[in-house]
C-alpha positions as CSV (number, residue, x, y, z in Angstrom):
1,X,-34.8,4.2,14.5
2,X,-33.2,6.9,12.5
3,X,-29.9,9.1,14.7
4,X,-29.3,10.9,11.6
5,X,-31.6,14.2,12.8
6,X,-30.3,13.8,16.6
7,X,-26.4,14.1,15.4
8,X,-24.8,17.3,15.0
9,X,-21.1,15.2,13.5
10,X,-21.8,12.0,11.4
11,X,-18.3,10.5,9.7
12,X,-19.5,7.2,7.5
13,X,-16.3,7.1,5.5
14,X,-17.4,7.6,1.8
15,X,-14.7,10.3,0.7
16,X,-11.6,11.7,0.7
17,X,-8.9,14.3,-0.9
18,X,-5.3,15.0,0.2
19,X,-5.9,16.1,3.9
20,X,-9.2,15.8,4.2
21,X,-11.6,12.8,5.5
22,X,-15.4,14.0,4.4
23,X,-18.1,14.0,7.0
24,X,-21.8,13.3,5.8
25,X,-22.7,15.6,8.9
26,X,-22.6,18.6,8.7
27,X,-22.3,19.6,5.1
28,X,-20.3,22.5,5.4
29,X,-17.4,21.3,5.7
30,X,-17.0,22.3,9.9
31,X,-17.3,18.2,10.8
32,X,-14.5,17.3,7.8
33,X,-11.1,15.5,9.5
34,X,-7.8,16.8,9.1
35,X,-5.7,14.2,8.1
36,X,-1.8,13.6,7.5
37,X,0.3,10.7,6.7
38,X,3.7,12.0,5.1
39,X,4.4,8.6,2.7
40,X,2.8,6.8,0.5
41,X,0.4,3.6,1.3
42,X,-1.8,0.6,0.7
43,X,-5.4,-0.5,0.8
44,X,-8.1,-2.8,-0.4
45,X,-10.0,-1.4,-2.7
46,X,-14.4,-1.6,-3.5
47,X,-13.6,-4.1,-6.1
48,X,-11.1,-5.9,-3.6
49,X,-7.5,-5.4,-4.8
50,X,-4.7,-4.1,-3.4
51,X,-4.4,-0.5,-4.7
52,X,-1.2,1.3,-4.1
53,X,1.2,4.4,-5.1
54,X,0.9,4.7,-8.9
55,X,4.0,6.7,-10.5
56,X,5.1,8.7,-13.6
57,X,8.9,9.6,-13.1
58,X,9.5,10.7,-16.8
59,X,9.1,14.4,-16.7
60,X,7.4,16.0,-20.3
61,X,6.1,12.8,-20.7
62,X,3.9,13.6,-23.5
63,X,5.9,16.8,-24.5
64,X,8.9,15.4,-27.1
65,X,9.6,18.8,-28.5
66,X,10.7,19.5,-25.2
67,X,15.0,19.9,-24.5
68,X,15.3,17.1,-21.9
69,X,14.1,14.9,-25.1
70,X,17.4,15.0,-26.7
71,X,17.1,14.5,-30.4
72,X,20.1,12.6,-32.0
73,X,20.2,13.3,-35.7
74,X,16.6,13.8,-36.4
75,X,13.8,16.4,-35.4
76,X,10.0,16.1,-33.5
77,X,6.6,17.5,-34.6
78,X,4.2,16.9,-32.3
79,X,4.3,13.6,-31.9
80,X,6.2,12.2,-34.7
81,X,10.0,12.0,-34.8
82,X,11.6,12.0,-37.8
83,X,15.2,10.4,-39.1
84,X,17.7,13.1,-40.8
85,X,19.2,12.0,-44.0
86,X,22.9,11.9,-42.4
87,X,24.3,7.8,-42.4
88,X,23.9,7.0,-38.8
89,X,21.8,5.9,-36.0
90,X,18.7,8.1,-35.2
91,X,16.8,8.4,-31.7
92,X,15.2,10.2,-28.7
93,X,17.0,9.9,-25.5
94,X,16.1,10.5,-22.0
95,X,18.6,10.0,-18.9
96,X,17.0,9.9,-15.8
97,X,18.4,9.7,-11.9
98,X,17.0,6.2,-10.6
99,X,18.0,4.0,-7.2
100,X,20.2,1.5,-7.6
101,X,19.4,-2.5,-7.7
102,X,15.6,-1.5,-8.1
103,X,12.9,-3.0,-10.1
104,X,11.4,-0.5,-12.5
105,X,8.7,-0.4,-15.6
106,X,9.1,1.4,-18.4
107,X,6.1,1.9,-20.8
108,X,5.6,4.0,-24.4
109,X,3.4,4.2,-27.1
110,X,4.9,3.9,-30.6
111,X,3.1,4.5,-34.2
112,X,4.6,3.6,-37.4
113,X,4.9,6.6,-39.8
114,X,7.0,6.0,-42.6
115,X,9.0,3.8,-40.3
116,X,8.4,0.1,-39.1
117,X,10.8,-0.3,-36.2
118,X,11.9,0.8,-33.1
119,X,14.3,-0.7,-30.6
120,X,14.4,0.5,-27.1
121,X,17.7,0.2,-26.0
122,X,18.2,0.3,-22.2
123,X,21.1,0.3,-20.9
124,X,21.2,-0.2,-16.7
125,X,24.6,0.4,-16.6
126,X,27.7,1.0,-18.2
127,X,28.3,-1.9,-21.3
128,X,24.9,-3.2,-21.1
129,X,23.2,-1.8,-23.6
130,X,19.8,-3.8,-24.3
131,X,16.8,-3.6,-25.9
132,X,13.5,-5.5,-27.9
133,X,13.4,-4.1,-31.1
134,X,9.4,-3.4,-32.2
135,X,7.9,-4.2,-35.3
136,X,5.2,-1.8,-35.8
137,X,3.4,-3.8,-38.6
138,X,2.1,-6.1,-36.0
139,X,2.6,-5.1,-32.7
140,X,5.6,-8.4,-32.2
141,X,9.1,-8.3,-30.8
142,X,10.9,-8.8,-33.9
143,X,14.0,-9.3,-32.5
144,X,16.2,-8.0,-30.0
145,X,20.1,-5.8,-29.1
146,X,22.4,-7.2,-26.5
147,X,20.9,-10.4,-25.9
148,X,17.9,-9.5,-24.3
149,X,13.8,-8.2,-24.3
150,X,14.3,-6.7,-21.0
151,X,10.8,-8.7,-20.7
152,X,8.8,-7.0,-23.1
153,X,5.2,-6.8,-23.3
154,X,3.3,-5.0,-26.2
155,X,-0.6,-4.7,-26.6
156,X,-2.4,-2.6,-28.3
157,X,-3.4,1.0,-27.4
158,X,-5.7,3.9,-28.8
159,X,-5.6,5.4,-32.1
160,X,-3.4,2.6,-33.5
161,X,-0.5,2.9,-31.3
162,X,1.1,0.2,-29.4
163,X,2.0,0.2,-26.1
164,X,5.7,-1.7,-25.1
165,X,6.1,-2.4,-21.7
166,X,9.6,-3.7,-20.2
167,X,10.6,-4.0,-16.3
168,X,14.0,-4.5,-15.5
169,X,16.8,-4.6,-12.4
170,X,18.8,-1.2,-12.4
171,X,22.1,-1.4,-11.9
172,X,23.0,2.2,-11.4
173,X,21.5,5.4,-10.1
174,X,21.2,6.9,-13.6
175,X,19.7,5.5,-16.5
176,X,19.6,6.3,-20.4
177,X,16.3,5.5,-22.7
178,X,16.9,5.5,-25.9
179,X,14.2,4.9,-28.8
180,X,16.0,4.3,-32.1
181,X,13.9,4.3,-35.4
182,X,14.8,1.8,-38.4
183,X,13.4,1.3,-41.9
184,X,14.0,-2.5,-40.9
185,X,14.7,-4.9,-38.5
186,X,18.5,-4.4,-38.9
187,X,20.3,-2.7,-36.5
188,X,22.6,-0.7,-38.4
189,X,23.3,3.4,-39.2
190,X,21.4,4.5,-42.4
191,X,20.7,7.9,-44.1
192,X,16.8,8.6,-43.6
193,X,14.6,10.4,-46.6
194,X,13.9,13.2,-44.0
195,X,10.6,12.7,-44.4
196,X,9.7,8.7,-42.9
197,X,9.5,8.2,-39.0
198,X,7.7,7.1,-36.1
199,X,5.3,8.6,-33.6
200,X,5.6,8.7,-30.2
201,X,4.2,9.3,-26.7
202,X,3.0,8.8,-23.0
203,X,6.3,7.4,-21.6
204,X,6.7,6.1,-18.5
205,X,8.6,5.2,-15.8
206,X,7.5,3.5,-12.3
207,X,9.0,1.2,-9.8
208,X,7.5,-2.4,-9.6
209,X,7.4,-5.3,-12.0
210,X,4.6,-4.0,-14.3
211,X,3.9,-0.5,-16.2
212,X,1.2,1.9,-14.1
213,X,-1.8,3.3,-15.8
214,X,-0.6,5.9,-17.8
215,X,0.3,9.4,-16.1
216,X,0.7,12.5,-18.1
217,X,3.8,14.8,-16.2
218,X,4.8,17.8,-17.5
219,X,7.6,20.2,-14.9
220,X,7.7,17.4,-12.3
221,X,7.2,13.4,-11.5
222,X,3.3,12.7,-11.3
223,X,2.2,10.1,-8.3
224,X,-1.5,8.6,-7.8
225,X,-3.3,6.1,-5.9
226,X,-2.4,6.4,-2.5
227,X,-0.3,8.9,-1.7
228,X,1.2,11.2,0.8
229,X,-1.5,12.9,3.1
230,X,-4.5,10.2,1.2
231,X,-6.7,8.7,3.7
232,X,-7.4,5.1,2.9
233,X,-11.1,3.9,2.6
234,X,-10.7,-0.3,3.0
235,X,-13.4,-2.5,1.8
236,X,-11.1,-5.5,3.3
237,X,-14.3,-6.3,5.6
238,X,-17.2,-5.4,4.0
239,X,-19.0,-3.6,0.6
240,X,-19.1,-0.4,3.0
241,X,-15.2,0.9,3.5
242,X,-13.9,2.0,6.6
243,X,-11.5,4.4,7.4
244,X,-8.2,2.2,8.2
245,X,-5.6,4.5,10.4
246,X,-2.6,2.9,11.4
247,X,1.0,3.4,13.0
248,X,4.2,4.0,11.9
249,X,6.0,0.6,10.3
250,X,8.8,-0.7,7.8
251,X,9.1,-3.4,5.8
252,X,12.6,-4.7,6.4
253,X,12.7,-6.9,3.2
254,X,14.0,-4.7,0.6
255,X,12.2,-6.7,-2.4
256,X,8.5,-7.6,-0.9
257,X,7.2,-8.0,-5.0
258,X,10.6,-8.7,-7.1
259,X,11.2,-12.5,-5.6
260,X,14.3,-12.6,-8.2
261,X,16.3,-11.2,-5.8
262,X,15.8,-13.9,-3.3
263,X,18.6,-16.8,-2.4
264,X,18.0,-19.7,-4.3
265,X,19.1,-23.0,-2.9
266,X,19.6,-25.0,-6.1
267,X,18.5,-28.1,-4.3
268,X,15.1,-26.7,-3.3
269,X,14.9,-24.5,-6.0
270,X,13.9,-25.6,-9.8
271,X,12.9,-22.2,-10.5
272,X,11.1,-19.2,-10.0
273,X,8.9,-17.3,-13.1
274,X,7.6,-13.8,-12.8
275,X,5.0,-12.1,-13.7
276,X,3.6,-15.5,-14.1
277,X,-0.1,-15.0,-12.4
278,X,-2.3,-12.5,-11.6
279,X,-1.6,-10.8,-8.1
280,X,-4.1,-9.4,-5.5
281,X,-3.6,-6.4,-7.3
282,X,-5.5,-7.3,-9.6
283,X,-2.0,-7.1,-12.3
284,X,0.0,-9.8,-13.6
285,X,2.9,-9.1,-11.0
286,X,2.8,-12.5,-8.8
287,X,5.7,-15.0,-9.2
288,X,5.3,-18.8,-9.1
289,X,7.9,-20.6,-7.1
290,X,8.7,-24.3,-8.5
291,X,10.3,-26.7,-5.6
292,X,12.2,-29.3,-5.5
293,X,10.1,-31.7,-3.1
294,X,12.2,-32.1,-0.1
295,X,12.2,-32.3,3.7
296,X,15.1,-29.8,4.9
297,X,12.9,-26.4,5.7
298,X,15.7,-24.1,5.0
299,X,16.5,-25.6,1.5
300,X,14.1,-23.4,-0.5
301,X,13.8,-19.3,-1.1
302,X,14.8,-17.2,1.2
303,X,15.2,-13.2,2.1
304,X,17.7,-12.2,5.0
305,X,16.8,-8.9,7.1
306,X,18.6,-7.4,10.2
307,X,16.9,-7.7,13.4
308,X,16.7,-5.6,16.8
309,X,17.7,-8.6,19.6
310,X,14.9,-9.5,21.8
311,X,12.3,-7.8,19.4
312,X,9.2,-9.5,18.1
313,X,8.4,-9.1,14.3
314,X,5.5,-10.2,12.4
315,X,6.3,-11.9,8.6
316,X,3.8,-12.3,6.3
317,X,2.9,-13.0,2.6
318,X,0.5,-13.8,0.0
319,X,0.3,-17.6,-1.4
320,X,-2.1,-19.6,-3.8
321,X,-1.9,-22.9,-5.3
322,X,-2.6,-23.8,-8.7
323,X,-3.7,-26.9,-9.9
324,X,-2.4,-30.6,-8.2
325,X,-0.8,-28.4,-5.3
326,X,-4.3,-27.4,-4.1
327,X,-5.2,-28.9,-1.2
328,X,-0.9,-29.3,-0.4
329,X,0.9,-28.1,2.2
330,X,4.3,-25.7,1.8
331,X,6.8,-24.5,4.6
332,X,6.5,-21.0,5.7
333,X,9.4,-20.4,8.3
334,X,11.7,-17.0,10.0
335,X,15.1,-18.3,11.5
336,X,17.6,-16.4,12.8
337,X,20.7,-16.8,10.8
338,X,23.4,-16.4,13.9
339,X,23.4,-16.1,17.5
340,X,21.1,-18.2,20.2
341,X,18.4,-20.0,18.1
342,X,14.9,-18.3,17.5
343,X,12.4,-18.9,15.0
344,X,8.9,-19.8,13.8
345,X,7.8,-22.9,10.9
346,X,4.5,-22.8,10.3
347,X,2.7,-25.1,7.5
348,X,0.1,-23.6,5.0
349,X,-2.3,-25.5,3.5
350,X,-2.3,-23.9,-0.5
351,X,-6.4,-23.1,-1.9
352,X,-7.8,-21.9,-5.0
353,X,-7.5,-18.2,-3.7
354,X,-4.9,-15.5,-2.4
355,X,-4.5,-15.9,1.5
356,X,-2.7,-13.3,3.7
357,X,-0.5,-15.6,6.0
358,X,1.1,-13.9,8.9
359,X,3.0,-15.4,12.0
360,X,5.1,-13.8,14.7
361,X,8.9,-14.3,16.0
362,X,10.7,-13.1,19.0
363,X,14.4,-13.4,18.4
364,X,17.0,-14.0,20.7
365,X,18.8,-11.0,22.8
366,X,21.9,-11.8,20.5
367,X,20.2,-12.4,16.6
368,X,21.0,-9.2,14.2
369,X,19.6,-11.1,11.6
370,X,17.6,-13.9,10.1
371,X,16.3,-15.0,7.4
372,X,12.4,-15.4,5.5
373,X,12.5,-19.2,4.2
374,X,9.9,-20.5,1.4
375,X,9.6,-24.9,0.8
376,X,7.9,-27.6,0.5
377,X,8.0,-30.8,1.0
378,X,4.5,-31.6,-0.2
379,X,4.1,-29.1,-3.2
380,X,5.7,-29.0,-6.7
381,X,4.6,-24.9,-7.0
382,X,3.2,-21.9,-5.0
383,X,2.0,-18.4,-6.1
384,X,3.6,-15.6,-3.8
385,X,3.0,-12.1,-3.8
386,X,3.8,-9.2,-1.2
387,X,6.4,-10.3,1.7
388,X,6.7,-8.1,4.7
389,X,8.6,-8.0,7.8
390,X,7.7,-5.3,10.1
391,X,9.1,-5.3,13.9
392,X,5.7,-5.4,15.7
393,X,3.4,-8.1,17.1
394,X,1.0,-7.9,14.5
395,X,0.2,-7.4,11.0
396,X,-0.2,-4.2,8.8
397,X,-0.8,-3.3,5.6
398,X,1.5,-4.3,2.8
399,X,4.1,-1.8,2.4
400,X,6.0,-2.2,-1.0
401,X,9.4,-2.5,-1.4
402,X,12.1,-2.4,-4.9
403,X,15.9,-2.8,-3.5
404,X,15.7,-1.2,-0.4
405,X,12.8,-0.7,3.4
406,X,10.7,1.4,3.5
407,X,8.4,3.2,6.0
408,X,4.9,3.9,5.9
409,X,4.3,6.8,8.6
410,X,1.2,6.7,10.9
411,X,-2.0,8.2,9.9
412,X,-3.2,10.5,12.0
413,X,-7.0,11.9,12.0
414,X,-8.1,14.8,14.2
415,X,-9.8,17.9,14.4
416,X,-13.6,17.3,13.3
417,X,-16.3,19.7,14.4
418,X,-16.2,23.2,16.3
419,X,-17.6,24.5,19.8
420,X,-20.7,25.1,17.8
421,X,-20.8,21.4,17.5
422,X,-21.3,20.2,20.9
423,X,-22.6,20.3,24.0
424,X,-20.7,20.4,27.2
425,X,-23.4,19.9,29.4
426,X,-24.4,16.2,28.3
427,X,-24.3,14.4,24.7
428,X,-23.1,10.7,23.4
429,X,-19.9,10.0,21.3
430,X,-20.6,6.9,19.2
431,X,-18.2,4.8,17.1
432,X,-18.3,1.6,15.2
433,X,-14.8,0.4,15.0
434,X,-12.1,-2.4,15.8
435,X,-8.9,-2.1,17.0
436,X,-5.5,-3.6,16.0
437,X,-3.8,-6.2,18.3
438,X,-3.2,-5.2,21.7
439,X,0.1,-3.0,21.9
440,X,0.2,-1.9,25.4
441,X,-0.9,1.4,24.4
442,X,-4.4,3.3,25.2
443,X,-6.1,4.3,22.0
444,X,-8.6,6.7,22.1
445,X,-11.2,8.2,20.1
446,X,-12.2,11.7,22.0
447,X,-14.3,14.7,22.4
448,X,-12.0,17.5,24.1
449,X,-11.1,21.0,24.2
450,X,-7.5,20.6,22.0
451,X,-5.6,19.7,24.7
452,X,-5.7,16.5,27.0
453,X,-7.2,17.7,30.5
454,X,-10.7,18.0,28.7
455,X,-12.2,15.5,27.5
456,X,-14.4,12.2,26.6
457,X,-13.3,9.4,25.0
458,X,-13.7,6.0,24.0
459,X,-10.7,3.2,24.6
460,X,-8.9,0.1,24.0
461,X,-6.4,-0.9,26.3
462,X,-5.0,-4.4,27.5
463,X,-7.6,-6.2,25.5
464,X,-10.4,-4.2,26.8
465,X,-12.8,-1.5,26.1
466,X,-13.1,1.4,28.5
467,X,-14.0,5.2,28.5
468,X,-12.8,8.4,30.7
469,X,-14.2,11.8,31.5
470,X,-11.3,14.2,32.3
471,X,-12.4,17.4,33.6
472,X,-9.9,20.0,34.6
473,X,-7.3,17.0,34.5
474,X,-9.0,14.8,36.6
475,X,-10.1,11.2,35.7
476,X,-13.0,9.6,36.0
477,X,-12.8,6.2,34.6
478,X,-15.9,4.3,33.8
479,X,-16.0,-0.1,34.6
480,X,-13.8,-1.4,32.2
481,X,-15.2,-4.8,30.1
482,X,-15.7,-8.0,32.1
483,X,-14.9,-9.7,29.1
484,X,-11.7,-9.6,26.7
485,X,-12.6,-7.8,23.3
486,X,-11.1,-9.8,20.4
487,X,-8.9,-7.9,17.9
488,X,-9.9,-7.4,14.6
489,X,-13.7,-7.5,15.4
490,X,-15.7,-4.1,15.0
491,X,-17.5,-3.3,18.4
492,X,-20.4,-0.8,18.1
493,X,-19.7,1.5,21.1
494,X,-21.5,4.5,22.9
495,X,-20.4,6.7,25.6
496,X,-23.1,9.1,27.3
497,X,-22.0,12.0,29.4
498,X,-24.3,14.1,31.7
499,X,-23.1,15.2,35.4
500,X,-23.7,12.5,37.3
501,X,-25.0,10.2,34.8
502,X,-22.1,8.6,32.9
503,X,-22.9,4.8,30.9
504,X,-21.2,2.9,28.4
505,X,-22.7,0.4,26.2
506,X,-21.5,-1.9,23.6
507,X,-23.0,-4.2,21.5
508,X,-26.5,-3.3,22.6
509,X,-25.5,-3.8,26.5
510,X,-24.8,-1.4,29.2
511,X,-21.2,-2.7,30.4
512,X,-21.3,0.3,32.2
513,X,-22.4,3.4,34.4
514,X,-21.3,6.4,36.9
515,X,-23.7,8.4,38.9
516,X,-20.6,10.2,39.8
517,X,-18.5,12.4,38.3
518,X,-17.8,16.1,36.5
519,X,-18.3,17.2,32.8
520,X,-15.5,19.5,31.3
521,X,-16.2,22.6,29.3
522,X,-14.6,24.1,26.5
523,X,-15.6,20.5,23.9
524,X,-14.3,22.0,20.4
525,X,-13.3,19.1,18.5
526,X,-13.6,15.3,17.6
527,X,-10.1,13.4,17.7
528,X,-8.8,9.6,17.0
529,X,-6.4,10.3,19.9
530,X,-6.2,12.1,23.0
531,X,-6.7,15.6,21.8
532,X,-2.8,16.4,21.9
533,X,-1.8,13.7,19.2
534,X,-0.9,11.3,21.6
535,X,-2.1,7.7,22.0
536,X,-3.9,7.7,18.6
537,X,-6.5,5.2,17.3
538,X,-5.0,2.4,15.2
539,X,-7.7,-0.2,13.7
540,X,-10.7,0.7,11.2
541,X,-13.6,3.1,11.7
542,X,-16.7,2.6,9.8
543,X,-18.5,4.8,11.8
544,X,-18.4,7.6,14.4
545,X,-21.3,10.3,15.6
546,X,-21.6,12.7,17.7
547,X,-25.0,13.3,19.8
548,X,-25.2,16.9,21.4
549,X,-28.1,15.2,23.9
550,X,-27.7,12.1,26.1
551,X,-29.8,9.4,24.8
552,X,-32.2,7.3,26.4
553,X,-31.4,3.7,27.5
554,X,-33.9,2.5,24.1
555,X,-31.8,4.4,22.4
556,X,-28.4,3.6,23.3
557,X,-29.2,-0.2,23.2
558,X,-30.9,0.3,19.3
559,X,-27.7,2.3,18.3
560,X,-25.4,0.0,19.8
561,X,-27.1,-3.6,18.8
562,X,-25.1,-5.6,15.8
């Protein structure tokens, strides 16, 4: 059977702009969400990857003719960037404001014109001037200033350009680029014919471990992917996204990606290698962790964060095995690192694929901090990608971190539909969702009149699924669940309203019904919360309706049946 005629709101997630979740129903635009979430965020992707933030924070990145290029004894046209025939060194330089002890990646496209070489000198902080040097012939590292590549990568681009790619640790809140051009490989002042040079373009700068797809800037820093006010279709269950909405968290380890900043105990340590494997993103970004095979748990890697005293936090990370360590087991453990002990070991069991492990801690009224432990004493190796400790009793999206927390704030999605939309007199609010881990909230999904003494609504509370009709601030709650729902499960759910005719049903079964009880009046809009922004939704939705007449029993139990 077919609801699609008998709705007057359909929302099947399916797109998006900043603000804005489409509805399929109606096509006007009257049945779109409002949305807002003021920082960036992470999803899973339709070709399942973890998609995230992408930055440019080199303004004119294209634009070298442009003053905050400053040209040191040589000129641009266009592109090109030529020597002066004064004896000294020649280059474009940039100096750009930076956070300190953060991983960044800094990308450019170079062109010999006359001119073979190029070394990008970086200097991330005072003394440490450093740099590949770029033969332009080929495309290799020919060499390199100050004793090291900075981890350069270059592949070939369009039109005969290369693309170099470096990511480094800063080590001060400003830093200088500077791309000096040489005849040859020798690092050394020479008079140019005027004439010879080098082209140039799409620079870039972003934080993380590998250069971002190429973003052209011009006044101001350029952002894509998921960012501020984007809501986030996740494909993490299905081919068919949902619409993933969820609270306000922070990722108290300040490096979830750049594992180089971790503790290494030497005698549980060999080494670590990054951008050694290919990450759930999709990009070479994961580090493999060597062990020394040993039996003491807290002789490995670890991360120290501060803790709130008789708090619970979930930890969690991506691992995969490679090779002989499939099939072996490695030491996940949280400990606190003073005060009455607290902690949680757990043993994972390395495959062939990327797993999400997550486990939960409640620390001890005195611990302030602890401490994120990788080992093994079973394993040589593991693949890790994306740590996260975020004070809650369940898991959240990845929120990445370079050198300090950060906080993803809650998404919030209201406001769909109009008074012309429905009908106070009877109708059906229908949503295919899950919810989150219990968190001693109600969360609600409503029909109301903007405020939170009119209303219907759908909700999870204490491990159960209920509904409410408040008219004129009085409640009329329906039989709650006899059974426990189980997180992370989507429940197809349907609430149908009528004075004195009231049923719930989910999964194809009436769970519920009231021959008692008044409708309010004044129904204007479709919420995930209780019409005032309070006790919002937090789990997936991969569908919600809204029926402006109460559907028969046949009905209800065909719309509702998995």
């Amino acid at each position: 059977m077919s609801f699609y005629d008998k709705a007057s709101l359909i929302l099947i997630p399916s797109g998006t702009k900043e603000g804005v979740c489409f509805s399929q129903k109606p096509t006007n635009g009257d049945g779109d969400f409002t949305f807002t979430r003021a920082s960036s965020a992470t999803r899973v992707n339709s070709d399942g990857l973890i998609e995230k933030e992408t930055q440019n924070l080199i303004t004119y990145s294209n634009d070298l003719s442009n003053a905050v290029w400053v040209k040191t004894a040589g000129s641009v046209s266009g592109s090109k960037f030529t020597p002066n025939t004064v004896t000294t060194f020649h280059n474009l330089r940039r100096v750009i404001s930076i956070q300190n002890n953060s991983v960044y990646a800094y990308s450019i496209e170079l062109k010999a014109d006359g001119y073979d070489f190029v070394l990008l000198n970086i200097p991330t902080g005072a003394g440490t001037n450093a740099g590949p040097i770029i033969d332009l012939t080929d495309g290799s590292v020919a060499g390199n200033y100050g004793g090291t590549t900075h981890n350069a990568i270059v592949e070939s681009a369009a039109d005969g350009y290369y693309r170099v790619k470096i990511w480094f640790l800063s080590t001060s809140t400003s830093l200088q680029l500077d791309t000096n051009v040489f005849p040859t490989s020798t690092v050394a002042a020479y008079a140019g014919d005027g004439t010879s040079g080098v082209l140039i373009r799409k620079a870039q700068l972003n934080q993380g471990l590998v250069a971002d797809s190429y973003l052209e800037t011009t006044t101001t820093a350029v952002y894509g992917g998921i960012t501020d006010n984007i809501p986030r279709l996740d494909y993490t269950d299905a081919s068919c996204p949902s619409l993933l909405l969820e609270p306000q968290r922070t990722n108290l380890l300040t490096d979830s990606e750049f594992f180089g900043s971790w503790d290494l105990n030497a005698s549980g340590i060999s080494s670590i290698q990054p951008n050694y494997s290919v990450s759930p993103e999709g990009l070479q970004n994961a580090y493999k962790v060597n062990f020394i095979v040993q039996g003491d748990s807290d002789i490995g890697l670890k991360k120290s964060f501060s803790v709130t005293g008789g708090s619970t936090y979930t930890h969690s990370i991506y691992i995969k095995g490679e090779g002989s360590d499939i099939g072996k087991d490695i030491v996940v453990k949280s400990k606190r690192s003073g005060g009455d002990s607290a902690g949680t070991t757990t043993i994972q069991t390395l495959t062939a694929d990327w797993v999400r492990i997550d486990f939960q801690t409640t620390y001890a009224a005195n611990n302030t901090a602890a401490n994120f432990y990788l080992s093994s004493n079973d394993a040589s190796s593991v693949l890790v990608y994306g740590a996260q400790v975020e004070q809650s009793s369940y898991v959240t999206s990845i929120i990445p971190t370079y050198g300090a927390s950060v906080t993803r704030v809650a998404d919030v999605c209201n406001n769909a539909g109009n008074a012309s939309t429905f009908n106070d007199s009877e109708g059906v609010l229908y949503a295919e969702i899950y919810a989150f881990d219990d968190d001693a909230a109600y969360r609600q999904i409503s029909i109301d009149d903007g405020t939170n003494n009119s209303r219907h609504a759908i909700w999870f509370y204490n491990n159960s699924i209920g509904s409410a009709t408040i008219a004129s601030g009085s409640y009329s709650y329906l039989p709650l669940l006899t059974t426990t729902f189980t997180p992370n499960n989507f429940y197809k759910i349907a609430y149908k309203y009528k004075q004195n005719d009231f049923a719930l049903w989910v999964n194809g079964i009436e769970v519920g019904q009231s021959s008692t009880g008044n409708v309010p009046s004044g129904l204007s809009q479709l919420d995930f919360d209780n019409g005032v922004n309070q006790l919002n939704f937090y789990g997936k939705a991969r569908s919600v309706k809204y029926f402006p007449t109460a559907l028969t029993n046949e009905e209800l139990a065909d719309l509702t049946t998995i």
